[in-house]
C-alpha positions, 0 to 999 in steps of 0.5 A: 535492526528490522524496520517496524511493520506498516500499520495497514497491509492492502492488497490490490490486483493492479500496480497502480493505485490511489491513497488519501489516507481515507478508509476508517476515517473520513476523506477529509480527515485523510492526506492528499490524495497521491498516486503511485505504481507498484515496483514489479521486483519487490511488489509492493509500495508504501504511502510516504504520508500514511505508511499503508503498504499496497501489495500486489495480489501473486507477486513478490511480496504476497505471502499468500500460497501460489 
């Protein structure tokens, strides 16, 4: 059995990013703001407080054509 999907797909250009939870809704209805790196052989992380994925733009996880 698949895990479900994330519920939002960013993608990003740089391995290190930013989430507060913010974005439809205001910041200070968000999480804390946390910080975290990209994994180079997977290409992506996931928020452990809002389940968004980051993907990185060319790398392993981008479904994009090349």
């Amino acid at each position: 059995m698949q895990p479900p999907p994330p519920p939002e797909v960013i993608k990003v250009t740089t391995d290190r990013i930013a989430c507060d939870g913010s974005g439809e809704v205001s910041a200070d209805l968000g999480h804390p703001r946390i910080y975290m790196r990209i994994d180079a052989e997977t290409g992506f992380v996931e928020c452990g407080y809002c389940d968004r994925r980051f993907v990185l733009e060319g790398g392993p996880a981008d479904g994009a054509p090349k």
